[in-house]
C-alpha positions in Angstrom: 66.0 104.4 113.4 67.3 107.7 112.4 70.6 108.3 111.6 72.9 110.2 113.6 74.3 113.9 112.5 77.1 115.7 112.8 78.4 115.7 116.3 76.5 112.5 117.2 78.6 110.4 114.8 82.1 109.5 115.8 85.3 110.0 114.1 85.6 106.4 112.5 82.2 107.0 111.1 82.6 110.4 109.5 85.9 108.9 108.2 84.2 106.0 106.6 81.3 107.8 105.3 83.2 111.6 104.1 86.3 110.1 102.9 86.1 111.1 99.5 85.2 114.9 100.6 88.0 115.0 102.9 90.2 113.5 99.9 89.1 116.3 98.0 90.1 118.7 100.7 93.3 116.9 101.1 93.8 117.2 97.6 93.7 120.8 97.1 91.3 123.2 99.4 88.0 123.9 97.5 85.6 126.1 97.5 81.9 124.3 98.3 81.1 124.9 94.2 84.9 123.2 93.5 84.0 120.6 95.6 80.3 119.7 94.5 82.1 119.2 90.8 85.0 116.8 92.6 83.3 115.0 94.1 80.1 114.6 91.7 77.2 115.2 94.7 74.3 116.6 94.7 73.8 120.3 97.0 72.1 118.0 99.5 74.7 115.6 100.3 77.7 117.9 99.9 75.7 119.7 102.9 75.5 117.0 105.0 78.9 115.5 104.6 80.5 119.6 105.1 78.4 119.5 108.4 79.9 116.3 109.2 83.4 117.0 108.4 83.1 120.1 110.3 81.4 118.7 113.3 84.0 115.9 114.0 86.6 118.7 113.5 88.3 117.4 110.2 87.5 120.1 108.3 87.0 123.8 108.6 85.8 127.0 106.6 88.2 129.7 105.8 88.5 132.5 103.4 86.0 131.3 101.2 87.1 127.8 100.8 87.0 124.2 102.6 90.3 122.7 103.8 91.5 119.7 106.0 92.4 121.0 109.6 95.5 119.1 111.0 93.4 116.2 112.6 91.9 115.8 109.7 95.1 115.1 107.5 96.3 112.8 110.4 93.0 110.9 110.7 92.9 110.3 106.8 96.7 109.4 106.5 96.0 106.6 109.5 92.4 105.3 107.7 94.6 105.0 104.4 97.1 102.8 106.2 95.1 100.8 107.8 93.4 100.3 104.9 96.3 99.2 103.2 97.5 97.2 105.4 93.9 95.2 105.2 94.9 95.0 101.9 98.5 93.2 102.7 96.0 90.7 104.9 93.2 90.1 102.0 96.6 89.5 99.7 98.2 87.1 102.2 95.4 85.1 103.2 95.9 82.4 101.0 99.2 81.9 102.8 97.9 82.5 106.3 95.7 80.4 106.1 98.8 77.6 106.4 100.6 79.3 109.6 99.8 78.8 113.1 97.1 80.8 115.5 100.2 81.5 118.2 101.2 84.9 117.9 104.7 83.6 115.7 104.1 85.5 113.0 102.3 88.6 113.6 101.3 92.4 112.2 105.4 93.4 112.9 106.2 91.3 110.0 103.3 90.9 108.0 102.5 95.2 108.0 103.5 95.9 104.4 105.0 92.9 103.5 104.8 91.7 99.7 103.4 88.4 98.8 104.6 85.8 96.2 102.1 83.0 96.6 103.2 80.0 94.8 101.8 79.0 91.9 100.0 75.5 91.6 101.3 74.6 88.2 104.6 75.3 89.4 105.2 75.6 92.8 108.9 75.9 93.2 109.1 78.8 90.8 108.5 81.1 93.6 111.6 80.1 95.4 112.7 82.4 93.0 112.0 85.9 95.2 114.6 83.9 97.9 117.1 83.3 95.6 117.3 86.6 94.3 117.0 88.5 98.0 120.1 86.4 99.2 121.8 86.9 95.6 123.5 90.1 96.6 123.8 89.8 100.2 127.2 89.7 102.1 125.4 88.1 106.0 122.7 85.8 105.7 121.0 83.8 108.1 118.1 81.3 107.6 116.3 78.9 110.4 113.8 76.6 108.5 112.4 73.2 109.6 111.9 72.0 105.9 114.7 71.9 103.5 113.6 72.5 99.5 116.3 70.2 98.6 116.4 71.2 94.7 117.1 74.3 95.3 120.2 74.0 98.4 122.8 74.3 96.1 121.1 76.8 93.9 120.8 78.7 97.2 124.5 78.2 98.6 125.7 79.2 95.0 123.5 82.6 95.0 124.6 83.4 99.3 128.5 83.2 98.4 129.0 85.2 94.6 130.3 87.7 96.6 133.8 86.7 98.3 132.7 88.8 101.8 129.7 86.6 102.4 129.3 85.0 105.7 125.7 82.4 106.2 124.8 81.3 109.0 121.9 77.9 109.0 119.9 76.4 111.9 118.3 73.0 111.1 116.3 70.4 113.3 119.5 67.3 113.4 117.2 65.2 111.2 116.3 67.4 108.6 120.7 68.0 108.7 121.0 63.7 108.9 118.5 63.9 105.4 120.5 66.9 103.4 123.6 64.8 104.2 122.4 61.8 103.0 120.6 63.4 99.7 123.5 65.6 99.3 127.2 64.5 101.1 129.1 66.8 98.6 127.5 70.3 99.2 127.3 69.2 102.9 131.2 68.9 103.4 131.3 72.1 101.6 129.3 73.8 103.6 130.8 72.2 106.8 134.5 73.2 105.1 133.3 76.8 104.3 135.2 78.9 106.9 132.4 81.7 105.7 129.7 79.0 106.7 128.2 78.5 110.0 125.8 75.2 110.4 123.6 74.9 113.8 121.0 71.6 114.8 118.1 72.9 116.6 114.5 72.0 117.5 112.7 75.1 114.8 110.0 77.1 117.5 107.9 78.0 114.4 106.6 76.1 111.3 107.8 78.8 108.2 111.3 79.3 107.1 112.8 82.3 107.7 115.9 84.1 106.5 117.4 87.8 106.8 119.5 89.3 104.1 122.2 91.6 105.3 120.0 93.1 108.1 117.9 94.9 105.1 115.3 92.2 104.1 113.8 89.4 105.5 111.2 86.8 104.5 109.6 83.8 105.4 108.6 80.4 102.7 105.5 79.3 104.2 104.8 75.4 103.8 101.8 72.7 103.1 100.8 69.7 103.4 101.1 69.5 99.6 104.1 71.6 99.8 105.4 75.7 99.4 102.6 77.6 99.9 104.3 81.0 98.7 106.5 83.4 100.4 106.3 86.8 102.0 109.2 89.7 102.0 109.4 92.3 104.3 111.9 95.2 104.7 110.4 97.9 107.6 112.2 97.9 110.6 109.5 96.5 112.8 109.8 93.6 110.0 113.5 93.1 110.9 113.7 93.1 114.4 110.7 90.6 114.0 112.8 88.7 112.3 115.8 88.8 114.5 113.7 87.4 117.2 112.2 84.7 115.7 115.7 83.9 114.1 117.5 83.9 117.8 115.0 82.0 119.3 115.7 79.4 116.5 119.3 79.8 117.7 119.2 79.9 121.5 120.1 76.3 122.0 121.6 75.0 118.6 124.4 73.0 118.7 127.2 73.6 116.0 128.0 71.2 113.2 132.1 70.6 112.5 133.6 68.6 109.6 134.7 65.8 111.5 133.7 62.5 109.8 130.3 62.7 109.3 129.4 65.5 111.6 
């Protein structure tokens, strides 16, 4: 079957098929000369992919040189993010792979979101990236339903260097009953931290999730054999993502005070 030409071909296709002419355009206009030598095409082809630009309205001709028109820098600007944002997925698949099909974690968060999957010779090392994104935080607030328990007090230590830190952590009662146990010291501190906020709650979702002084948020994403990595976000869409999923963690938690045990 023949292909289609110029105005039978829609936008996505031109897009796909001219992108590195319009680049080219984008770039710099250029006369059709300029352009064969940018773009290293034969007369032929340059032809075709001008008529096709043209046709579909992305570019025009204009005192003796080819430039983008005004749909034509917006349609490449969207291609190249959604391109990049295909390459976020390709990048985090690995770690998706380990999350749920419901919806819980979705493109708000994972749109341009960098990924620190965990390494299988040393797994724990990428708890790292949380330490140091709660280092220099004054408000944190984390909801997990898995504790990594050699690294709570590494992680208490890093929330309060400052002295106006305030965290706030929502744990499912046993996973709280089993941190007590393993560690009854750091618990009473945390319970006797007037900074310190400790909640019991059922966890809606199956990541841990934390949000660094309404600037940065992440979730640690976890396997059957353990961490699976971790993913950092810091876009708006990413935060009030974030703030959901972290308030639905909340909605019904119960508080935790020092008094004898709990």
């Amino acid at each position: 079957m023949p292909r289609p030409s110029g105005g039978d071909l829609d936008l996505a296709t031109v897009l796909t098929e001219r992108r590195s002419y319009l680049r080219a355009l984008i770039e710099q206009p250029r006369s059709k000369r300029d352009l064969e030598s940018a773009v290293a095409s034969s007369r032929s082809t340059l032809d075709r992919a001008l008529r096709d630009l043209a046709d579909a309205n992305l570019a025009r001709y204009e005192d003796g040189v080819w430039t983008p028109t005004l749909l034509g820098w917006c349609s490449y600007r969207a291609q190249e993010t959604y391109r990049d944002h295909l390459t976020t997925l390709a990048e985090a698949a690995p770690l998706l792979n380990n999350l749920p099909v419901d919806g819980s974690v979705g493109c708000a968060f994972l749109d341009d979101a960098d990924v620190y999957e965990a390494d299988p010779a040393m797994p724990d090392a990428v708890i790292q990236t949380l330490l140091e994104s709660v280092e220099h935080a004054t408000e944190v607030c984390a909801a997990t339903p898995v504790v990594v328990t050699g690294f709570a007090e590494e992680f208490y230590d890093c929330v309060r260097i400052g002295d106006n830190y305030t965290l706030e952590m929502v744990l499912p009662a046993k996973v709280f009953e089993q941190v007590y146990v393993a560690f009854p010291t750091l618990t009473n501190e945390l319970m006797s931290d007037g900074n310190v906020r400790l909640y019991r709650a059922s966890i809606p979702f199956s990541f841990g999730l934390w949000i660094a002084d309404a600037d940065e948020v992440g979730i640690v994403v976890f396997t059957e054999q353990g961490l699976g990595g971790i993913l950092v976000n810091d876009t708006d869409d990413a935060l009030d993502w974030a703030t959901d999923q972290y308030e639905r963690a909340k909605q019904d938690a119960e508080p935790v005070f020092l008094r004898g045990r709990l």
